[in-house]
Residue frames as a rotation matrix with the C-alpha (Angstrom) as fourth column:
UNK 1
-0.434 0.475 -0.765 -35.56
-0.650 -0.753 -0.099 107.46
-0.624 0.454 0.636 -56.25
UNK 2
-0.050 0.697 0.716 -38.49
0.728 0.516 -0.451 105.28
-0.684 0.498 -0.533 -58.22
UNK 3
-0.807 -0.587 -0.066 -38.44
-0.162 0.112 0.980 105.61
-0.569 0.801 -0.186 -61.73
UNK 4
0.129 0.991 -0.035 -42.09
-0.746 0.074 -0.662 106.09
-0.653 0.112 0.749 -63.58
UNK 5
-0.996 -0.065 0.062 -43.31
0.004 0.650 0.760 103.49
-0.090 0.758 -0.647 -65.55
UNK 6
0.340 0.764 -0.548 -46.89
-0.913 0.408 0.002 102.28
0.225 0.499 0.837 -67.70
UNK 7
0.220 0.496 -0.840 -47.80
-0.610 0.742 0.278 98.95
0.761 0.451 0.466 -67.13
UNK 8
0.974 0.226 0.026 -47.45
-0.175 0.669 0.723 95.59
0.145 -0.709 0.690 -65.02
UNK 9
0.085 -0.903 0.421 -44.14
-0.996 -0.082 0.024 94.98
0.013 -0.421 -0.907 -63.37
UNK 10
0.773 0.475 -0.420 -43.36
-0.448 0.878 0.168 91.09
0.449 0.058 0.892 -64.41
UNK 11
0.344 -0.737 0.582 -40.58
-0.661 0.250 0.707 89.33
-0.667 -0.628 -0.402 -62.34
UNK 12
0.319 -0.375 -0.871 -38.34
-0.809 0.371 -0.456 87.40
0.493 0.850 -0.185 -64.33
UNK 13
-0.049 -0.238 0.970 -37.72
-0.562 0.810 0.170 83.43
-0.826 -0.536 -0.173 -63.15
UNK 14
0.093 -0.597 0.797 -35.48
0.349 0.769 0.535 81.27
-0.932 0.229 0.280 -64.48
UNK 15
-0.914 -0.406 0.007 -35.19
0.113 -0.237 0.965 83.47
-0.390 0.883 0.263 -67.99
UNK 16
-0.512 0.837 0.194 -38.60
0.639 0.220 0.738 83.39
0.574 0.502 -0.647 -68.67
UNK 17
-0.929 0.367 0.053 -41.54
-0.289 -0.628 -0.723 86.25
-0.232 -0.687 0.689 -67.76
UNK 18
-0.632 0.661 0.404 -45.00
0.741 0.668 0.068 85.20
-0.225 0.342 -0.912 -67.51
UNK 19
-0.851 0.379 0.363 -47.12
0.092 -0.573 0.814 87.50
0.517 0.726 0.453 -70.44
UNK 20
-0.795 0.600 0.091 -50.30
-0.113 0.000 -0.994 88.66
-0.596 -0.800 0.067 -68.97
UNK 21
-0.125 0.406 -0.905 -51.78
-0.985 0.060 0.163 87.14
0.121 0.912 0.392 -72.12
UNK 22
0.730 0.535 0.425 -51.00
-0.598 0.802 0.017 83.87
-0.332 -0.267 0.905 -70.32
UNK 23
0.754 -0.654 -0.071 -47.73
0.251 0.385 -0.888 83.04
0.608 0.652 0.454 -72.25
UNK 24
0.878 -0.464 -0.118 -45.05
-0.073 -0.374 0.924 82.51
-0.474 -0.803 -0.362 -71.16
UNK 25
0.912 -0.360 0.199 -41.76
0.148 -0.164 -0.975 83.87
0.384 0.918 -0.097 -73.04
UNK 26
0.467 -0.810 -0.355 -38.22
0.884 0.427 0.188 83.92
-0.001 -0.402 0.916 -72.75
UNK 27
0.400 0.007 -0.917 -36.43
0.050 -0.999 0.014 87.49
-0.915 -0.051 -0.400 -72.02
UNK 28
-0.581 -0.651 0.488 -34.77
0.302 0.385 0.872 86.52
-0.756 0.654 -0.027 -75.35
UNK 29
-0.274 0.368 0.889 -37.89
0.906 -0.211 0.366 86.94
0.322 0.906 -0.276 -77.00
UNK 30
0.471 0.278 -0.837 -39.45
0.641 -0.760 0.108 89.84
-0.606 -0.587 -0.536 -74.63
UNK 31
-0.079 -0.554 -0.829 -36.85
0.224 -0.820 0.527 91.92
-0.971 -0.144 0.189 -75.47
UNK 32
-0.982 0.119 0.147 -38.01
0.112 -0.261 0.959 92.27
0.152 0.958 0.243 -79.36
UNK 33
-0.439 0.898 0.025 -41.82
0.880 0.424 0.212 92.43
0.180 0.115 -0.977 -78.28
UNK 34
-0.316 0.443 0.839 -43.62
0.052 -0.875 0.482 95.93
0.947 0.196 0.253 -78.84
UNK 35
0.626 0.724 0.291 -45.07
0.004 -0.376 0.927 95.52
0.780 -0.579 -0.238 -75.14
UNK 36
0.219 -0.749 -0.625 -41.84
0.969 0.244 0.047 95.20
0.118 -0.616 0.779 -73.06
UNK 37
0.594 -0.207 0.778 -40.99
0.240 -0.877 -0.416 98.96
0.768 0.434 -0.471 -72.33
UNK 38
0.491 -0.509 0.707 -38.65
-0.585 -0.794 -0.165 98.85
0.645 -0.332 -0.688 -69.32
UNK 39
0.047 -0.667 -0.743 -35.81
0.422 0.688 -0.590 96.41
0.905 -0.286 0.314 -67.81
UNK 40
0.828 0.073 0.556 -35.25
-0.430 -0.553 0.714 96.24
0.359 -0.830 -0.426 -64.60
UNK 41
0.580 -0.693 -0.427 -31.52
0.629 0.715 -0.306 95.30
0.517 -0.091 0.851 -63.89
UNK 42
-0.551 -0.829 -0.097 -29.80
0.490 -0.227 -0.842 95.94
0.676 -0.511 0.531 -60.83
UNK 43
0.075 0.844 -0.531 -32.96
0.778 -0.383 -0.499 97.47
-0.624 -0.376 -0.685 -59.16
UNK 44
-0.547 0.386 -0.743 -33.06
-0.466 -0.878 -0.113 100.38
-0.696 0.285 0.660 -61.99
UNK 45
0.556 0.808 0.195 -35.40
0.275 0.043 -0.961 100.88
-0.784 0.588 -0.198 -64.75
UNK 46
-0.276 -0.468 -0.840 -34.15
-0.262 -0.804 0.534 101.12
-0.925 0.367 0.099 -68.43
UNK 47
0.068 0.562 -0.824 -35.45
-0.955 -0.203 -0.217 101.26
-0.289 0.802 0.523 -71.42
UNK 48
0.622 -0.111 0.775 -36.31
0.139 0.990 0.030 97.41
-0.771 0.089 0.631 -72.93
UNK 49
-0.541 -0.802 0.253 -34.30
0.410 0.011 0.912 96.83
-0.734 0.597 0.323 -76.17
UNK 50
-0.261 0.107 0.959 -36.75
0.964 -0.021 0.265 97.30
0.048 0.994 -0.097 -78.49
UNK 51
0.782 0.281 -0.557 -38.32
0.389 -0.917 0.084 100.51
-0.487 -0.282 -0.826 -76.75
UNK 52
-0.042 -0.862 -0.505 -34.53
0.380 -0.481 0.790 101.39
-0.924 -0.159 0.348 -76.95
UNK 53
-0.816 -0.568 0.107 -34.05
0.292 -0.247 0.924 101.08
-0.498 0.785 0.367 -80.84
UNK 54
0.097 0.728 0.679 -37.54
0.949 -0.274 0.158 102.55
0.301 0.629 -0.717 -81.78
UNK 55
0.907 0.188 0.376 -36.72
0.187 -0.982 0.040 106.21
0.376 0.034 -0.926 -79.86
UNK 56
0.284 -0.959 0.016 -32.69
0.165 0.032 -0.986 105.63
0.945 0.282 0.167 -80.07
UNK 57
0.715 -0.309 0.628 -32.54
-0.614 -0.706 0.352 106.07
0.335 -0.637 -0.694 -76.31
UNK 58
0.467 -0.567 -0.678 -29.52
0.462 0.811 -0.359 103.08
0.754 -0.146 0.641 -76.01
UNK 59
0.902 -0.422 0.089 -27.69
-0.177 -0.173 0.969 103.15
-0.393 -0.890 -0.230 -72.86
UNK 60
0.422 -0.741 -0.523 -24.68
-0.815 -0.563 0.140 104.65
-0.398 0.367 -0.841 -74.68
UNK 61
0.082 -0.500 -0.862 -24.24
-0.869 0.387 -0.307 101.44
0.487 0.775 -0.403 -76.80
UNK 62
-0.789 -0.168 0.591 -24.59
-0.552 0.614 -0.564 99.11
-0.268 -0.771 -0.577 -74.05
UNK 63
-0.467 0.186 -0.865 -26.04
-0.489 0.760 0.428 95.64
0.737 0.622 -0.264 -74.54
UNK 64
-0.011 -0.076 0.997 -28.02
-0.930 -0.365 -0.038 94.35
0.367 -0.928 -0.066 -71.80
UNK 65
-0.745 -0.619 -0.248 -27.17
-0.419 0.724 -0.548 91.74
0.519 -0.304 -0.799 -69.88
UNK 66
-0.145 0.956 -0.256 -29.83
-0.598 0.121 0.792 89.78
0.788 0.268 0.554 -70.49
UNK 67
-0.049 0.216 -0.975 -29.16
0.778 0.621 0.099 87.17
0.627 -0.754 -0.199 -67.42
UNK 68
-0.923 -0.306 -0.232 -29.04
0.382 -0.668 -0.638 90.40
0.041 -0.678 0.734 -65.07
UNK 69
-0.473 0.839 0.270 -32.66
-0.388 -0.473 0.791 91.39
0.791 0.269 0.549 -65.87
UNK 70
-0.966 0.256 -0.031 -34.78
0.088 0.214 -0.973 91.03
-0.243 -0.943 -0.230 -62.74
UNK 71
0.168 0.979 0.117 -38.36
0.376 0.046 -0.925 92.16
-0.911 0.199 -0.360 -63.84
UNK 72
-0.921 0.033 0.388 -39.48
0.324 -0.489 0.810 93.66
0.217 0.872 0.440 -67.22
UNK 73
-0.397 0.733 -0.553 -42.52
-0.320 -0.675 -0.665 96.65
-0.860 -0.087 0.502 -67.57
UNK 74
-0.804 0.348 0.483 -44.88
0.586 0.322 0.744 95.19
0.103 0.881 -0.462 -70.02
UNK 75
-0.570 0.767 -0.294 -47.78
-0.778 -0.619 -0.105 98.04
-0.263 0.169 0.950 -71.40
UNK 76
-0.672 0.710 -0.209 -50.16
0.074 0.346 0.935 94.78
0.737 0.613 -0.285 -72.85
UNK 77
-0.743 0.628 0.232 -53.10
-0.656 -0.612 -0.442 95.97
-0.136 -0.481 0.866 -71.53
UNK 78
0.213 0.973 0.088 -55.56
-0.969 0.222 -0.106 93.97
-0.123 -0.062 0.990 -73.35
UNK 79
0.260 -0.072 0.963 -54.04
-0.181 0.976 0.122 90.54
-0.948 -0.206 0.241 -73.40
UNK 80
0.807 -0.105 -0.581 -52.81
-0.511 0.371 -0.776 90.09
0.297 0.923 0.246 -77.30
UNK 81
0.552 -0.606 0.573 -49.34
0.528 0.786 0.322 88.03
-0.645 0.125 0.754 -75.80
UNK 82
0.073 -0.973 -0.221 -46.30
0.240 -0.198 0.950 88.89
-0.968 -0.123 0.219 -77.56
UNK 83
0.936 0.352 0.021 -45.99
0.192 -0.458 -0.868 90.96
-0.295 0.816 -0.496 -80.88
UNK 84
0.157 -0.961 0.227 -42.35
0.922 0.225 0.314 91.08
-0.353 0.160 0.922 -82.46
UNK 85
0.407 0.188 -0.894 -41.17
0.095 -0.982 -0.163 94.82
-0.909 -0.019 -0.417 -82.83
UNK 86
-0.481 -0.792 0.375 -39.92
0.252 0.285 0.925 93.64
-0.840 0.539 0.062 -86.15
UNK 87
-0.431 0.662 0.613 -42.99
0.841 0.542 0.005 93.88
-0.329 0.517 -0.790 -87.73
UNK 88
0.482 0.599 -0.639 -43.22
0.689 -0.710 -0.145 97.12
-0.541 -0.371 -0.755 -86.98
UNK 89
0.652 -0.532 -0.541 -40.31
-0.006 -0.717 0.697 98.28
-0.759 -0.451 -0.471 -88.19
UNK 90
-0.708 -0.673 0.213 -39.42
0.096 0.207 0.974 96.81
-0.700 0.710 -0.082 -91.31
């Protein structure tokens, strides 16, 4: 069963996805970056972190295991490159 998603499906090599802004960012940072909206680990889809802690949907408290991440669903559409969901939020 496939799992909708919004946006470009990046693959993740060696820790690092490449931004369709042209950057290229560790999942370290990814995972705080307003355009990341869906991990892919283990072949499912789940919410990225920050997605997670802006509409509380946490995978019952679970941390992901960031080396386990295979692709990541990024929504940047127009090329701005990583944005820190901190900014947003504080």
């Amino acid at each position: 069963m496939s799992e909708k998603h919004t946006g470009a499906i990046i693959p993740v090599v060696r820790g690092q996805v490449a931004c369709p802004s042209g950057q290229t960012v560790t999942l370290d940072r990814c995972r705080f970056c307003v355009h990341s909206t869906q991990f892919q680990v283990q072949g499912s889809m789940v919410p990225s972190p920050a997605r997670a802690y802006c509409s509380r949907q946490r995978r019952g408290g679970e941390e992901i295991d960031l080396r386990a991440v295979e692709a990541v669903v990024c929504d940047d559409r127009s090329g701005e490159g990583y944005r820190s969901i901190m900014n947003i939020i504080s």
